[in-house]
C-alpha positions in Angstrom: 121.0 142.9 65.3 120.1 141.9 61.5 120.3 138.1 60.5 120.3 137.6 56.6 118.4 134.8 57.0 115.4 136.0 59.0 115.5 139.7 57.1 114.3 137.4 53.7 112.0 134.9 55.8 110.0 138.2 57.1 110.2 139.9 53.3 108.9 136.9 52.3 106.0 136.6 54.9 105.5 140.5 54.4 105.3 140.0 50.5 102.4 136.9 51.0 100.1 138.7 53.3 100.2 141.5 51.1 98.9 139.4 48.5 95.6 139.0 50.8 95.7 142.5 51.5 96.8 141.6 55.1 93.7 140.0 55.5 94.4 136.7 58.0 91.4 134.3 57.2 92.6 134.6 53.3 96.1 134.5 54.5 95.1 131.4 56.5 92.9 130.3 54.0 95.7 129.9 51.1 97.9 128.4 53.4 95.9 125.6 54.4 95.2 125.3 50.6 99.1 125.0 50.1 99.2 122.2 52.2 96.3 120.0 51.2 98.5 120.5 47.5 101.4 119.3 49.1 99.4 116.2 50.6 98.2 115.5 47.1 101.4 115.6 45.9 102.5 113.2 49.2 104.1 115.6 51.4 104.1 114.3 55.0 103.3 116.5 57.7 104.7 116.1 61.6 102.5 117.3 64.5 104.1 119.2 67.4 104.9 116.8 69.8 102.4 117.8 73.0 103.3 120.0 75.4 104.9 118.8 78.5 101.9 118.9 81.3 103.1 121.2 84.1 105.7 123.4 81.9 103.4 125.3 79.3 106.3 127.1 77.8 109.7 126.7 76.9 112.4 128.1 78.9 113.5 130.9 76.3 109.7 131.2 76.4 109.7 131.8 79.8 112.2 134.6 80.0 110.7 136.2 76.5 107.1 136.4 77.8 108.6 137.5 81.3 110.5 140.4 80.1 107.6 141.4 77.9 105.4 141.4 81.0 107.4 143.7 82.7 107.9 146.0 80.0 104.4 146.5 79.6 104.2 146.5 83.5 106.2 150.1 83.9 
């Protein structure tokens, strides 16, 4: 299945970490440098709301994670 929309999110994640030569802490680096700029500039950023104690994941979490497990089980 190809979605337009995530094809061009993943080019464009593809195309930044090869700017840091794939290298995370740059690639981590830069982006926490992008969002003190945007601070500056008076972006507002919104926290996760916290998890719900007793359900660690989300239900399509669940069932991901699940049938990755049992994949990798075989």
């Amino acid at each position: 299945m190809s979605d337009e929309i995530i094809d061009e999110v993943r080019a464009m994640r593809e195309a930044h970490a090869k700017k840091f030569n794939f290298d995370l802490d740059a690639i981590y680096e830069d982006i926490k440098r992008s969002e003190e700029e945007h601070a500056a500039r008076g972006a507002k950023f919104i926290e996760p709301p916290p998890a719900t104690p007793g359900i660690p994941y989300s239900t399509y979490q669940q069932i991901r994670f699940t049938h990755h497990s049992a994949k990798t089980a075989r």
